[in-house]
N, CA and C atoms as a LAMMPS dump frame, in Angstrom:
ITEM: TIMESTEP
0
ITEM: NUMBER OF ATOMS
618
ITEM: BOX BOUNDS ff ff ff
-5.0000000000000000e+02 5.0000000000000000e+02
-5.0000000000000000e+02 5.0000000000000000e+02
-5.0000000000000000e+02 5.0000000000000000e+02
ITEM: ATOMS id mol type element x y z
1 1 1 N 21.216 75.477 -116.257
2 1 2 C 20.863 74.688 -115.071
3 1 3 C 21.882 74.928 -113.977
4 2 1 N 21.234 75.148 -112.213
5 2 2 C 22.218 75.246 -111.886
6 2 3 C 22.39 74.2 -110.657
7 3 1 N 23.523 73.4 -110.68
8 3 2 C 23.861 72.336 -110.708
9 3 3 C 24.188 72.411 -108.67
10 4 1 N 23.845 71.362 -107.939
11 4 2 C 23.713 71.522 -106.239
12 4 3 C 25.139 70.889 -106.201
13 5 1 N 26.034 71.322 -105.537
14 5 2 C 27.175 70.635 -105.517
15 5 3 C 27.877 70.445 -103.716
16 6 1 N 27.206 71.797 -102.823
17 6 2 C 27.29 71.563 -101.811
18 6 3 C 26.012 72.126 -101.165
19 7 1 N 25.654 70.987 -100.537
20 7 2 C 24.185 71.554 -99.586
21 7 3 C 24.071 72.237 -98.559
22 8 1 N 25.46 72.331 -97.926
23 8 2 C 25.078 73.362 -96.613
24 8 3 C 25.447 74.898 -96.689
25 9 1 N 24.709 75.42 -97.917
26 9 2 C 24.764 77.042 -98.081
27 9 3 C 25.008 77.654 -96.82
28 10 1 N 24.436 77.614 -95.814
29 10 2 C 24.928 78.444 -94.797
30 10 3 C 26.218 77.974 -93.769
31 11 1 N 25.825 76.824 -93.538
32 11 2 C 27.18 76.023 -93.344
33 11 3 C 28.252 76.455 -93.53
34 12 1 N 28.446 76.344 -94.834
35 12 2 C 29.602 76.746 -95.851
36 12 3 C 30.381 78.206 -95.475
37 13 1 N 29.375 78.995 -95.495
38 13 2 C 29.648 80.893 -95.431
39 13 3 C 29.885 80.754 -93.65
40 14 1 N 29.124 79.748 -92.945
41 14 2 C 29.418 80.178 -91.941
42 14 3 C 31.126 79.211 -91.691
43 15 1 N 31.695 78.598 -92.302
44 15 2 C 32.863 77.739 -92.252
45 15 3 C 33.902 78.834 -92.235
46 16 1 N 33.58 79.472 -93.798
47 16 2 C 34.481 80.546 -94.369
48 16 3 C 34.583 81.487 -93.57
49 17 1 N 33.752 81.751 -92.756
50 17 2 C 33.817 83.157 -92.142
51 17 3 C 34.848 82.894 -91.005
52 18 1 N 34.403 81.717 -90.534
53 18 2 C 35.126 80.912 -89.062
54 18 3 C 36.181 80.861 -89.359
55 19 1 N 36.888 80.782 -90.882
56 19 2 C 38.256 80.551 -91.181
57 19 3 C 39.141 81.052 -91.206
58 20 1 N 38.786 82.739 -91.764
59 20 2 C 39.391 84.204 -91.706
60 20 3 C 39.87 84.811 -90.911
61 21 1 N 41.886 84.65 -91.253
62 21 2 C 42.323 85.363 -90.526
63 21 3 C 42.036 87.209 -90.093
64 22 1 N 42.946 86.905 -89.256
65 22 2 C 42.806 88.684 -88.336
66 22 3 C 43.701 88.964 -90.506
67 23 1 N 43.385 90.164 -90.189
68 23 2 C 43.88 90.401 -91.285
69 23 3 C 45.03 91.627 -91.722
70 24 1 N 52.946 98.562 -108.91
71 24 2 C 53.573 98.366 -110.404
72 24 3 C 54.141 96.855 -110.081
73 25 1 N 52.798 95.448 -109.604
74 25 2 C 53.376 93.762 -109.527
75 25 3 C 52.86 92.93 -110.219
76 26 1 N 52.813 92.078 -109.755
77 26 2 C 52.22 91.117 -110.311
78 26 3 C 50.79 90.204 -109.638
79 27 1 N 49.881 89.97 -110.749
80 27 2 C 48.546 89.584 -110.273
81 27 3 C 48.258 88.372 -111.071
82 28 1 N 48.008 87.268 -110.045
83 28 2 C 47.816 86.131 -110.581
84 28 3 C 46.692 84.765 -109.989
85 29 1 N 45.452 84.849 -110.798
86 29 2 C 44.428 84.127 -110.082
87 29 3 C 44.133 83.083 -110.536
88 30 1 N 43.989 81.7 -109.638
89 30 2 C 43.256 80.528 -110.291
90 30 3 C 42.276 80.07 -109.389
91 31 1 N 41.356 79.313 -110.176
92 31 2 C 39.903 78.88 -109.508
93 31 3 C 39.668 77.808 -109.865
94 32 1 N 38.509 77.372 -109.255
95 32 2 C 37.356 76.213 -110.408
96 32 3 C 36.058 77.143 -110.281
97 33 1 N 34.917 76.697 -111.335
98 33 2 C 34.117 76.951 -111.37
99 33 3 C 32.894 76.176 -111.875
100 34 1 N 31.949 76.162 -111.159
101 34 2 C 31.107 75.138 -111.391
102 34 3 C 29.561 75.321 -111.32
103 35 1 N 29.181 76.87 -112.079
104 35 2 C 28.235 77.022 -112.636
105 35 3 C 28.017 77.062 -113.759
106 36 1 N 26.705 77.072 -114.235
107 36 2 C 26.392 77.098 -115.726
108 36 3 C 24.974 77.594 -116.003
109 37 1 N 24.238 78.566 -115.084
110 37 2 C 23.283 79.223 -115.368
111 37 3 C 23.449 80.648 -115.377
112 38 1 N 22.013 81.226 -115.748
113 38 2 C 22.278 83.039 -115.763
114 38 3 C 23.179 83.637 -115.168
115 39 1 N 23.468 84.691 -115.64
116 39 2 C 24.219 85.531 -115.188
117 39 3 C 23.367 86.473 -113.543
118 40 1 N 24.47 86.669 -112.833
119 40 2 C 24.122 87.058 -111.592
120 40 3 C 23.404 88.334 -111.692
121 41 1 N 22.606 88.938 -111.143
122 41 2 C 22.091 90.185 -110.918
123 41 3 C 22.29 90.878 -109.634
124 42 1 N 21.824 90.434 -108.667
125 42 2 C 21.593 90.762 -107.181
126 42 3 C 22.448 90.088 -106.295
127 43 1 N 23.873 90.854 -106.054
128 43 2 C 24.951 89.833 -104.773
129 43 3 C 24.968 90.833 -103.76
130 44 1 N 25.183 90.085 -102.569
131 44 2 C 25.77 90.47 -101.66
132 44 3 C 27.098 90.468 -101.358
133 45 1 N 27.944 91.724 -101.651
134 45 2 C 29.139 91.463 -101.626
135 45 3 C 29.702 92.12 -99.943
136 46 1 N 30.684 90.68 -99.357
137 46 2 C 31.162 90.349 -98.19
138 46 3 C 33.117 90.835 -98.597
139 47 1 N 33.83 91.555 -97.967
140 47 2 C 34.781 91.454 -97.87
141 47 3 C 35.292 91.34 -96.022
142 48 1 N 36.443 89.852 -95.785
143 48 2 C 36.633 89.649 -94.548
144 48 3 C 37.867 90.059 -94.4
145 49 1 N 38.681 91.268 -93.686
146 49 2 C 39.603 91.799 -93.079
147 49 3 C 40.086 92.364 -92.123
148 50 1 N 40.992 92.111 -91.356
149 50 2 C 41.173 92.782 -90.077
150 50 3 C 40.67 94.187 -90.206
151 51 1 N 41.202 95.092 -91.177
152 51 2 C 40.844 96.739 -90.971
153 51 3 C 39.15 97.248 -91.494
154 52 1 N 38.613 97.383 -90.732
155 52 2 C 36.855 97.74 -91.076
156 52 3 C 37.468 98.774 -92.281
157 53 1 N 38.153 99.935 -92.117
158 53 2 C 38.385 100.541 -93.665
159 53 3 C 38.625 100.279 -94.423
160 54 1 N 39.684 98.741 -94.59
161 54 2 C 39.945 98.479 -95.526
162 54 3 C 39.065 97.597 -96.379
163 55 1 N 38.479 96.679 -95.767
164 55 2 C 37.132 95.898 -95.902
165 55 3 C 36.401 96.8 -97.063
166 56 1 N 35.695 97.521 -96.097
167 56 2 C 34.482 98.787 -96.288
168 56 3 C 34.52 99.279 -97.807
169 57 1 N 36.582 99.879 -97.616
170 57 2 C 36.739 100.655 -99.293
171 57 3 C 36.454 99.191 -100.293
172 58 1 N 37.173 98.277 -99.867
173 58 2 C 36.733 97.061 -100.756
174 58 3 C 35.828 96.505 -101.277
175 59 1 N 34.406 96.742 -100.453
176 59 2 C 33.28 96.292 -100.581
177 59 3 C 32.327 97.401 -101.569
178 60 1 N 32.581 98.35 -101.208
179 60 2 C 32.218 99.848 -101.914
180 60 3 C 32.66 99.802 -103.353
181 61 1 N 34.254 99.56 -103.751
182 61 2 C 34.799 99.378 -104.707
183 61 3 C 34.299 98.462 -105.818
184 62 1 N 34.225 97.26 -105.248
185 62 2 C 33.692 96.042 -105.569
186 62 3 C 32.09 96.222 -106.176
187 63 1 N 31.256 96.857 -105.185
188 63 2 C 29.523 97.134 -105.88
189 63 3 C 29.915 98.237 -107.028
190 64 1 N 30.551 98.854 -107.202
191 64 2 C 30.546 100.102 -107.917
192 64 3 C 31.066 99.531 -109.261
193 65 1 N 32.51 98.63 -109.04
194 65 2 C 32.755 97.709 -110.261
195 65 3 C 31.366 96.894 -110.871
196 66 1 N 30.647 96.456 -109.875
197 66 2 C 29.441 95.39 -110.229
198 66 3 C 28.355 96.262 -111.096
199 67 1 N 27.899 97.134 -110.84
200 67 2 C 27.286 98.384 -111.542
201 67 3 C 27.574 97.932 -112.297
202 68 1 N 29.065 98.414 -113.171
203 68 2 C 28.992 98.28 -114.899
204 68 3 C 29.045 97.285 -115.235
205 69 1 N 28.074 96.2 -114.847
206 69 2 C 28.083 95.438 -115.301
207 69 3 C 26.602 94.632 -115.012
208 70 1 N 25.749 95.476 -114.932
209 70 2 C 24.453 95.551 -114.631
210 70 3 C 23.865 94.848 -113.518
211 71 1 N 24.631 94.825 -111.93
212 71 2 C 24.565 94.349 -111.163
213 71 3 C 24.282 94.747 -110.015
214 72 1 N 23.306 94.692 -109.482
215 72 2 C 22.482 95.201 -108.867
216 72 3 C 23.326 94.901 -106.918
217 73 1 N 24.943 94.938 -106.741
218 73 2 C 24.812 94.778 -105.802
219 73 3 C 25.104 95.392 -104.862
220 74 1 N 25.237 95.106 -103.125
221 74 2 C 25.13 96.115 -102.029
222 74 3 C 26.513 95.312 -100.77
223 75 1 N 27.091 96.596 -100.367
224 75 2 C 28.415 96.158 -99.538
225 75 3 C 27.144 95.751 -98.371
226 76 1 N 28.018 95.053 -97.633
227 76 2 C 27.45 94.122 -96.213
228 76 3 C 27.562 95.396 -95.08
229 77 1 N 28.963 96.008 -95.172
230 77 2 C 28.929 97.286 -94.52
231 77 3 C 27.848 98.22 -94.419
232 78 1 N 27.432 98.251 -95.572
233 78 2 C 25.736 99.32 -96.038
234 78 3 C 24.513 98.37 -95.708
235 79 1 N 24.466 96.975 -95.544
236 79 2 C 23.483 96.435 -95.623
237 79 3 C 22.867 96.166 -93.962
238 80 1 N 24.282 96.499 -93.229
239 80 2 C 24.014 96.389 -91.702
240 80 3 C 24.428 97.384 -90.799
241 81 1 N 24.395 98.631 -92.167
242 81 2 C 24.547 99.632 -90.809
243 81 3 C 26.009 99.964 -90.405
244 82 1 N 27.05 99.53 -91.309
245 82 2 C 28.482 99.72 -90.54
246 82 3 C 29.068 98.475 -90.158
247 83 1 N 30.031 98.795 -88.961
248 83 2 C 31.138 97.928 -88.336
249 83 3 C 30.353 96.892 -87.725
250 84 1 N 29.822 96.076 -88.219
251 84 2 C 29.308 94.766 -87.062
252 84 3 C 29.621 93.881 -88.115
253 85 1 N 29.802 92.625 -86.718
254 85 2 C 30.072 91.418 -86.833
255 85 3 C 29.187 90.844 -88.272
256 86 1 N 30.203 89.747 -89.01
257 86 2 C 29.977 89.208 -90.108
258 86 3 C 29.386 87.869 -89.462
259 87 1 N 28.267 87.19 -89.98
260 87 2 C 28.047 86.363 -89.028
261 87 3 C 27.056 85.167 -89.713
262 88 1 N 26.291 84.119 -89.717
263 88 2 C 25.512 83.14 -90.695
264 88 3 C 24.256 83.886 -90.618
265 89 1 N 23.875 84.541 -88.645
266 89 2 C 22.349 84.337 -88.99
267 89 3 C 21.921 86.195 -89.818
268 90 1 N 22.942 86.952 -89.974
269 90 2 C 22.691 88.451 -90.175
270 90 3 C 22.709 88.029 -92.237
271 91 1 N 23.483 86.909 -92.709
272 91 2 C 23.435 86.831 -93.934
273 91 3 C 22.422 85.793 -94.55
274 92 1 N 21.845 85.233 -93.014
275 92 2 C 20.738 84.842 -93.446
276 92 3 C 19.631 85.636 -93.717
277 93 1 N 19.37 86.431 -93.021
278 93 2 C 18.332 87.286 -93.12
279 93 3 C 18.644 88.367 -94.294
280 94 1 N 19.743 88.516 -94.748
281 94 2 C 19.963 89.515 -95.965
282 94 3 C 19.582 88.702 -96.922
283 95 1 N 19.881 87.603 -96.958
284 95 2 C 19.42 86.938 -98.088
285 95 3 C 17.949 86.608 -98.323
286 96 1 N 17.216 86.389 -97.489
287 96 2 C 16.029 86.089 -97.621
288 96 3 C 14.754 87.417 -97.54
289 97 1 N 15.392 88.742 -96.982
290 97 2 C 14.769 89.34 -96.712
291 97 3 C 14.922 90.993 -98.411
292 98 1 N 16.062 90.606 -98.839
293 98 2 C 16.904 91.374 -100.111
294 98 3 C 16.758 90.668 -101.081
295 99 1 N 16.357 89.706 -101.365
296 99 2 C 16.139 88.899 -102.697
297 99 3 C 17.393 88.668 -103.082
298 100 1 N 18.604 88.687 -102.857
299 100 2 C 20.189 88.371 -103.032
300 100 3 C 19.935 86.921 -104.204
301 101 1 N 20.557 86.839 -105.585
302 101 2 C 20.796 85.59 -105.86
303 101 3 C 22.013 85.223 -105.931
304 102 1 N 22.966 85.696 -105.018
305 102 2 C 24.262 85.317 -104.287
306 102 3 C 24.688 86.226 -103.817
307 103 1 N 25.764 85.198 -102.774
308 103 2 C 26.585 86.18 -102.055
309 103 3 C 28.011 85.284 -102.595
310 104 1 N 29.049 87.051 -102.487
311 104 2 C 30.094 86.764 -102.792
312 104 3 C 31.065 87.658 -101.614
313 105 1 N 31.965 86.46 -101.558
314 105 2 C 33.05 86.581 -99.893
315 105 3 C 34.152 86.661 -100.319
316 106 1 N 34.671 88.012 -100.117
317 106 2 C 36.238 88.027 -100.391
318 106 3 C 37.087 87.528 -98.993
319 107 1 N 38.088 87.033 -98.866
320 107 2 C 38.759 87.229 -97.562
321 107 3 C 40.416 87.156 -97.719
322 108 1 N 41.09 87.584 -96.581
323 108 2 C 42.37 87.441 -96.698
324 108 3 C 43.139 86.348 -96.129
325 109 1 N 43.524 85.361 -97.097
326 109 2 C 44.214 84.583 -96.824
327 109 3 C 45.997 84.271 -96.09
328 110 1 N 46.352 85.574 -96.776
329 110 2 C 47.948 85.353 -96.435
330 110 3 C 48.458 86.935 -96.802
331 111 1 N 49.1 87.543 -95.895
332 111 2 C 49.341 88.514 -95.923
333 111 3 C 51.164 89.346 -95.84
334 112 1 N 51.993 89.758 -96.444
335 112 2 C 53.839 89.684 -96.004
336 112 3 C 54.137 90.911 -96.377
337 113 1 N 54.562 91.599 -95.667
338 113 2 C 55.914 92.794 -96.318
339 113 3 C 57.077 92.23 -96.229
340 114 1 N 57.25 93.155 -97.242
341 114 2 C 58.78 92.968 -97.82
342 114 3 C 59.31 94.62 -97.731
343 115 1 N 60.23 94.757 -96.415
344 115 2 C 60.651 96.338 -96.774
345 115 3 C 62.702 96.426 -96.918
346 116 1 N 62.424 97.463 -97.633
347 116 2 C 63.717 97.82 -98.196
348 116 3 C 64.111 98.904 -97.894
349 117 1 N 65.421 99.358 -97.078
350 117 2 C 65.731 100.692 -96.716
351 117 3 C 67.182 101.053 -98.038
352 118 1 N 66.57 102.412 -98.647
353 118 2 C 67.419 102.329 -99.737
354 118 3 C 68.309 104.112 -98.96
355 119 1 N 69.235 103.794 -99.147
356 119 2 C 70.11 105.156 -98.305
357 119 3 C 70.051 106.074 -98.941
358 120 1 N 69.965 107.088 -98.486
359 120 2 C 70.427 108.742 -99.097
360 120 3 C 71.746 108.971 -99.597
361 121 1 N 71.932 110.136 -100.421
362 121 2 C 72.949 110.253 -101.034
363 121 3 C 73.696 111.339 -99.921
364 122 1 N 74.993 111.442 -100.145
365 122 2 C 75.876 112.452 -99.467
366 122 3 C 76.068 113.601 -99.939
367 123 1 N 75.602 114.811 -99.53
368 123 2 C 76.304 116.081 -99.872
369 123 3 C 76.69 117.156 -99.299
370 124 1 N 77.402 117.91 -99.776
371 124 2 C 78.501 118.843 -99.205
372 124 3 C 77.523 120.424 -99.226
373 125 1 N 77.327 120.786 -97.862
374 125 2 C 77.161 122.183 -97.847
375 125 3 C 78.305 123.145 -97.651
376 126 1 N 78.601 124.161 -97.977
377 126 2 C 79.374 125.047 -97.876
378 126 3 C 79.307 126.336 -96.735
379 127 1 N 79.825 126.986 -96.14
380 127 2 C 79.28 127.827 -95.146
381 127 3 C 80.741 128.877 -95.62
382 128 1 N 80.75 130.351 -95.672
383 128 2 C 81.418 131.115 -95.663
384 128 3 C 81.899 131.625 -94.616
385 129 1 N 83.351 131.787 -93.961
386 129 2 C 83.633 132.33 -92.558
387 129 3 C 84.152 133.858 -93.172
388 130 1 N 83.341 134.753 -92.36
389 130 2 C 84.271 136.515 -92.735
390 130 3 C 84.745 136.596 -91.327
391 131 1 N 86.025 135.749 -91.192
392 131 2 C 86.645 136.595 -89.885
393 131 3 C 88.221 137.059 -90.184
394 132 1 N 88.003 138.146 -91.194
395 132 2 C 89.318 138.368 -91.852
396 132 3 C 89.93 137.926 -92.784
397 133 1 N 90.22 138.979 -93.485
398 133 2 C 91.285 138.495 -94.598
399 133 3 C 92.659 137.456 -94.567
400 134 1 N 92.778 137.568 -93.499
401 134 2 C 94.379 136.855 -93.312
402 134 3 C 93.625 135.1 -92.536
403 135 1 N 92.103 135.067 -92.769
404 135 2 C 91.593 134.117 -92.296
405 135 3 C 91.984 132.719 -92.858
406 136 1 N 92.532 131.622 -93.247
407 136 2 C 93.905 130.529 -93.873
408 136 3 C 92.175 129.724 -94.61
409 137 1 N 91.228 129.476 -93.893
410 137 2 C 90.268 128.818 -94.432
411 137 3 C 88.633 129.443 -94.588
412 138 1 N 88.463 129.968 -95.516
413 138 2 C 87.406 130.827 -95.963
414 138 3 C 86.028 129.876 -95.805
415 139 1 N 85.938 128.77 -96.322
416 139 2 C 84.515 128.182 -95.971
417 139 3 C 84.901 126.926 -94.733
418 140 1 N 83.732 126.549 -94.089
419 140 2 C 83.411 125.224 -93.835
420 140 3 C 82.688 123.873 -94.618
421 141 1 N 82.843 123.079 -94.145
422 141 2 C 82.26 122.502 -95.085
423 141 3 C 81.628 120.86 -93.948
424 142 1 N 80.579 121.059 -94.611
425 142 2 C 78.911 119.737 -93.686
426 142 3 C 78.704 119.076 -94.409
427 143 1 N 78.923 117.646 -94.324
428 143 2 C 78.077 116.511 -95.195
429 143 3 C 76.862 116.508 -94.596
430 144 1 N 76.142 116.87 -95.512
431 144 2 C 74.794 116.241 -95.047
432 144 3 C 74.309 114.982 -95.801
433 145 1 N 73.642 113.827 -94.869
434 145 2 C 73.241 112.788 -95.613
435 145 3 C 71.773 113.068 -95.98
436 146 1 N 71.1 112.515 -96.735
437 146 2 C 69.948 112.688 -97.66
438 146 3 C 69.533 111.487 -96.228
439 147 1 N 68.236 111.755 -95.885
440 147 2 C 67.453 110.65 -94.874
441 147 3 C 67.387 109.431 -95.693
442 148 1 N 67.383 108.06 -95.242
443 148 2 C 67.016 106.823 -95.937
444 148 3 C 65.881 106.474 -95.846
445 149 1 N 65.608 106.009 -97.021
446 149 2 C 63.847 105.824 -97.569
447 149 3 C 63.259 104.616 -97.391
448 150 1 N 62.081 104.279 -96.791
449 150 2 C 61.806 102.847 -96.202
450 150 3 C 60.803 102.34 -97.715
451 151 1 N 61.244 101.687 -98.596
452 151 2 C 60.402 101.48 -99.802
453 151 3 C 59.495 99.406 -98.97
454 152 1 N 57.731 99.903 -98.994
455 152 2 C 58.009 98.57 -98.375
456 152 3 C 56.958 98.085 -99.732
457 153 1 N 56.727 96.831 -99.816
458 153 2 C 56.151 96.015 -100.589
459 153 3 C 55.5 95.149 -100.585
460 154 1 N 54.134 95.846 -100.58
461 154 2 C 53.109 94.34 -100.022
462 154 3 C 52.906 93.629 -100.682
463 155 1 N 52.277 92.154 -100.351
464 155 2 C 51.931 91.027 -100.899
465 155 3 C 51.018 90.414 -100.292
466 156 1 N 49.531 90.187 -100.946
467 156 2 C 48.722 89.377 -100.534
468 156 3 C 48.057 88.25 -101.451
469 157 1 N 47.043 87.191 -100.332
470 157 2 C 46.609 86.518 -101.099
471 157 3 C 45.152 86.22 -100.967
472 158 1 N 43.815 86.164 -101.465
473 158 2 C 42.71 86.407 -101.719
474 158 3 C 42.179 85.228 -101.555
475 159 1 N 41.073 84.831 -101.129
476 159 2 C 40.33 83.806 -101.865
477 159 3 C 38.864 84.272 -102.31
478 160 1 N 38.005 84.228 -103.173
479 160 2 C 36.809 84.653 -103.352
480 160 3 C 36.111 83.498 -103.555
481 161 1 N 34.733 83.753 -103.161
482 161 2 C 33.924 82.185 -103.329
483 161 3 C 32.143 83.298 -103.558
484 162 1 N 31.811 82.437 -104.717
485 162 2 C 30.17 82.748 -104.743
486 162 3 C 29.184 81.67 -104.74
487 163 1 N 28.372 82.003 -103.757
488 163 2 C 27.372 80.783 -103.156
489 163 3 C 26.176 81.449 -103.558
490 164 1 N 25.629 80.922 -104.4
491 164 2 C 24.263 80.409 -105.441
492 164 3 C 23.341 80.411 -104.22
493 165 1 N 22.59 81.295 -104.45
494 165 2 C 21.409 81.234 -102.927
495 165 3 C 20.181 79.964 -103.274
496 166 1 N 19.902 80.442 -105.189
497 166 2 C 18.684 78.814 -105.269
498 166 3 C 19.097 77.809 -105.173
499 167 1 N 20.203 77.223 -105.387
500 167 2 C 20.958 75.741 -105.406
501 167 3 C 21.393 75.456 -103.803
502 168 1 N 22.1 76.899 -102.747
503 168 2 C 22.38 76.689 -102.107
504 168 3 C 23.655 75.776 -101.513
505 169 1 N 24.303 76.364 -102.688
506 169 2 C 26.052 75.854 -103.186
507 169 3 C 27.348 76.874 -103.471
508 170 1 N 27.839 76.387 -103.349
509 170 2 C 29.455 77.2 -103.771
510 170 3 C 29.935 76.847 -105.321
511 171 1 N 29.495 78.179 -106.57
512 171 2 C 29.113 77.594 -107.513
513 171 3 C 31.063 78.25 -108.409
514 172 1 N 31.577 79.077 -107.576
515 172 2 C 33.037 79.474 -108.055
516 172 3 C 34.009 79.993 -106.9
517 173 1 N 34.834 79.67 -107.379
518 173 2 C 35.973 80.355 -106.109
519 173 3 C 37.327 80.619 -106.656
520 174 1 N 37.746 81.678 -106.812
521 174 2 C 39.269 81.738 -106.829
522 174 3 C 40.537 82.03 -105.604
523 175 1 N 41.564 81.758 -106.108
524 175 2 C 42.293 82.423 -105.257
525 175 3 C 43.744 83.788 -106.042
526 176 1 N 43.771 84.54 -105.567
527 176 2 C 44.341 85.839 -106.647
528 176 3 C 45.512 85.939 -105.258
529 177 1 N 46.913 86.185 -106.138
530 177 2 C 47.724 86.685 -105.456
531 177 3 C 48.314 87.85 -106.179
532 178 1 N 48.282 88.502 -105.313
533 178 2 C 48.613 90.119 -106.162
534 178 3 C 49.905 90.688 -104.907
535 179 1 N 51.002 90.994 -105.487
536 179 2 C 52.02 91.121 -104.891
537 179 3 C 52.776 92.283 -105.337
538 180 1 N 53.992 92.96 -104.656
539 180 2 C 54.618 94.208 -105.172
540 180 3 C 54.127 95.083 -105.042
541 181 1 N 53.073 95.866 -103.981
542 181 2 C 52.551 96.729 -103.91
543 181 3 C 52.616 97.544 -102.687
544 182 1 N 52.853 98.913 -102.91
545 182 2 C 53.696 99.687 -102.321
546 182 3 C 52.462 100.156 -101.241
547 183 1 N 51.444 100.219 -101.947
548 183 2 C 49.785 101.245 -100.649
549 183 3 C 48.76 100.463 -101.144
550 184 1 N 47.817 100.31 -99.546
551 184 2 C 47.145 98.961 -99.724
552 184 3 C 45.759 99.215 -100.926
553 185 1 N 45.987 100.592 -100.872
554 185 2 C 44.982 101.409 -102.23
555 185 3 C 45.067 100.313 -103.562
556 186 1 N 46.417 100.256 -103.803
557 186 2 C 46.657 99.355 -104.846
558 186 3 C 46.484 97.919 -104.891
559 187 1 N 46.476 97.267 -103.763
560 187 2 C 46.065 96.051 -103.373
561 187 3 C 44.533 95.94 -103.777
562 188 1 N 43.854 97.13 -102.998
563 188 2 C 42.547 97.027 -102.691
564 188 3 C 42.207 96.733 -104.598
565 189 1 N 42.693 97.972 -105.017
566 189 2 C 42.057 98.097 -106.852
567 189 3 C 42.684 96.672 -107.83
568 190 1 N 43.905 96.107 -107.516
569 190 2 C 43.919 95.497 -108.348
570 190 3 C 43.073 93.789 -107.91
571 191 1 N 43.031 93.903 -106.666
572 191 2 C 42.344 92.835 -106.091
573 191 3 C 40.463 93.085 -107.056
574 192 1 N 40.311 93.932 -106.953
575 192 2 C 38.979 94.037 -107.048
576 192 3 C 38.926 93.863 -109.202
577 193 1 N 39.895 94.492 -109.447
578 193 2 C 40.217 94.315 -111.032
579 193 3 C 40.151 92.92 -111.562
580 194 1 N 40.663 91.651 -110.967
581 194 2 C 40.846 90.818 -110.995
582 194 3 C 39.736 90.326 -110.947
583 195 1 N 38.712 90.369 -109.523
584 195 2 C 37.833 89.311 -109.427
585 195 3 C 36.824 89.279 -110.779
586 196 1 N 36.471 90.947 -110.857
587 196 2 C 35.469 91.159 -112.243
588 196 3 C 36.027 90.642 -113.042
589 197 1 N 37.596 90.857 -113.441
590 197 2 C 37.498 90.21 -114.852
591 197 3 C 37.27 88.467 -115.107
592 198 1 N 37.284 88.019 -113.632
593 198 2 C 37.138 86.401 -113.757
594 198 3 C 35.619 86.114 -113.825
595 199 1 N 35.063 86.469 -113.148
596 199 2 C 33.854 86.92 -113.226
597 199 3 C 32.993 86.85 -114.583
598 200 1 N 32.99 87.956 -114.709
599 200 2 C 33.146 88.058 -116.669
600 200 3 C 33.119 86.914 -117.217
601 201 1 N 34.759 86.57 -117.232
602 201 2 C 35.127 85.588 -118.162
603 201 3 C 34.263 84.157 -117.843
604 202 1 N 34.331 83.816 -116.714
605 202 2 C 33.528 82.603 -116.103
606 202 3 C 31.749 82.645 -116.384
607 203 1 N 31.56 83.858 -117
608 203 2 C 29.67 83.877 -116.939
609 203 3 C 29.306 84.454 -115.109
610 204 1 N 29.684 84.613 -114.998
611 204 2 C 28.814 84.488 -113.476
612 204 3 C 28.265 85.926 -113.777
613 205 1 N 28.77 87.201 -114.374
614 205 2 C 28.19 88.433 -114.388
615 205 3 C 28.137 88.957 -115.718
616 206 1 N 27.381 89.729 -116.63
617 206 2 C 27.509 90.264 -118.039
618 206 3 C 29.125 90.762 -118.08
């Protein structure tokens, strides 16, 4: 059974959307969840971020994870054609017009680097002078410093929410902070690692 807990389905997505900022660690997610029927088939998966690429790879990532897991779903990026506005009445019409039995909204909540400049080491080149034998100092000698390395370390924080299109509710939501990560590649994968496995575990997908 699946249980009505908030009535303004579009409301809601359109709240969340209104809310979203411009946009080897540790990964750590908690939620509630407050469904208890079938497993999902057909989502619309929404990722909200300042960078359309980064979004895009996310959303791509995300359906392709959903696949193995017999899930029939489609990035918002593909569903409208590209870079346009995320918006109530364009996910209204995906929903009603795609048979969607949810949509699921990633967005970025909180975003920090942390960078570290770690120095180069010092070393000695040698240079040979031939200007004679009776020359008192045969080489020169160059420190060269090794360039210093900018090691930086991202940290973000997620929230995901899936809104039940028949109930017309917000039936789970987490929030995942995944931190220590050097390229947002790794953000993007372990962010997306995470949601499936809650997912999973919660019933919402096989």
């Amino acid at each position: 059974m699946r249980r009505l807990r908030h009535s303004g389905f579009l409301i809601a997505l359109c709240a969340v959307l209104a809310g979203c900022p411009a946009s080897t660690g540790t990964v750590k997610s908690s939620g509630i969840v407050d469904y208890d029927g079938a497993a999902f088939t057909n989502i619309l998966v929404i990722g909200v971020a300042q960078s359309y690429n980064g979004r895009a790879r996310f959303e791509r990532l995300l359906v392709s994870k959903l696949a193995e897991h017999n899930v029939a779903a489609v990035a918002y990026y593909r569903a409208v054609g590209g870079n346009k506005p995320i918006d109530r009445a364009t996910i209204r019409q995906l929903v009603e017009t795609e048979g969607f039995d949810a949509v699921l909204i990633t967005r970025v909540l909180n975003r920090e680097n942390e960078a570290a400049v770690k120095s180069g080491s010092i070393a000695t080149k040698t240079t040979r002078m031939d200007e004679g034998a009776l020359h008192l100092f045969r080489y020169d000698y160059e420190e060269l410093n090794e360039p210093e390395t900018l090691n930086v370390n991202m940290s973000v924080k997620l929230s995901s929410e899936v809104f039940d299109v028949e109930s017309r509710s917000l039936v789970w939501a987490i929030e995942s902070n995944i931190s220590r990560k050097e390229i947002v590649d790794q953000l993007v994968d372990d962010a997306v690692k995470t949601i499936i496995e809650r997912l999973q575990k919660d019933g919402l997908i096989d």
